[in-house]
C-alpha positions in Angstrom: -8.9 64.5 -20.0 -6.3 66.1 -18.1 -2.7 66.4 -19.9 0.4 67.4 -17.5 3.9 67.7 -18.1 6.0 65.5 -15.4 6.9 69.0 -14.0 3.7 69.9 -13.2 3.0 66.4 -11.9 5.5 66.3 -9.7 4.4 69.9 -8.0 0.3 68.9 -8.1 0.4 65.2 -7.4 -1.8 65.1 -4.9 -4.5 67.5 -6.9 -4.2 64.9 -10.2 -5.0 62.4 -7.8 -7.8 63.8 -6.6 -9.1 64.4 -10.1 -8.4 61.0 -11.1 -10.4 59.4 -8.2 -13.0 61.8 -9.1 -13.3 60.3 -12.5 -10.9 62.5 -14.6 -8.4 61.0 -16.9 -5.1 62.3 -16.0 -2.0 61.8 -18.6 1.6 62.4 -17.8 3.4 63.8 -20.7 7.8 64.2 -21.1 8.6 66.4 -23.8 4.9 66.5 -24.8 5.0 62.6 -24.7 2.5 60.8 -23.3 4.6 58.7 -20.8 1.8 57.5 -18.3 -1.2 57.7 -16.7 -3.1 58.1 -13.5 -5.7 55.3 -13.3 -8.0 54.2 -10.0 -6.6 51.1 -8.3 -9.2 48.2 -9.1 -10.7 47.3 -5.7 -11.0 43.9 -5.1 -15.0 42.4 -4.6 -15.9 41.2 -1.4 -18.2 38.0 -1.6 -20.6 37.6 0.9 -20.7 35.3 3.5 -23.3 32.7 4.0 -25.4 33.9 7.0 -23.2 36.8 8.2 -27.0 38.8 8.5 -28.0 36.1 11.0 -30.3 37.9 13.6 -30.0 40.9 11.9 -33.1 41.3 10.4 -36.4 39.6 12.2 -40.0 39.0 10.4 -43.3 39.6 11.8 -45.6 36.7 12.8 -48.4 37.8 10.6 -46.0 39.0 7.7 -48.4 37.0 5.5 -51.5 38.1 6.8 -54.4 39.9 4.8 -53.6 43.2 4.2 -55.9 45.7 5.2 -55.8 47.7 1.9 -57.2 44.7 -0.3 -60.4 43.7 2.3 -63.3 43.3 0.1 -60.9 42.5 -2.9 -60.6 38.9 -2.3 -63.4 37.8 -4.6 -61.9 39.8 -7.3 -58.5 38.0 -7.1 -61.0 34.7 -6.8 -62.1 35.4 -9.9 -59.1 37.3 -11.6 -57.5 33.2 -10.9 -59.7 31.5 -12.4 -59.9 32.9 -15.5 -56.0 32.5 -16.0 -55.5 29.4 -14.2 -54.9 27.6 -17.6 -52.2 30.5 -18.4 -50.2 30.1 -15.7 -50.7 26.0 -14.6 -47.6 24.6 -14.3 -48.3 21.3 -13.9 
């Protein structure tokens, strides 16, 4: 925490602002007072807009395909399914 007489504030605003937005605490004293303090101005949140990424981003016809890393595996997920079918049956 940075503690500053309104003197000193006056002369180094623009440092103490710095350090505020930088994350420091800055406290502005008269007479050895604490009289105010620098804070960060709350910025305000932006909700997104439904579909403003339209045709921004494309998927590939075979984006569901096999992948080549797990050839050969398929009968171990067969059988991986089976077994917990009962876990995981929704129905």
């Amino acid at each position: 925490m940075t503690t500053v007489a309104i003197e000193q504030a006056q002369e180094n605003l623009s440092s103490l602002i710095d350090d505020m937005v930088s994350g420091e605490h800055v406290v502005i004293t008269r007479n050895q007072i604490p009289i105010a303090e620098l804070i960060p101005v709350a910025r305000p949140h932006i909700k997104p807009v439904f579909g403003s990424a339209k045709g921004m981003m494309a998927i590939s016809e075979d984006f569901d395909a096999p992948l080549e890393d797990f050839q050969g595996r398929e009968e171990a997920v067969g059988h991986w399914r089976s077994s917990h079918e009962q876990e995981y049956d929704t129905h």
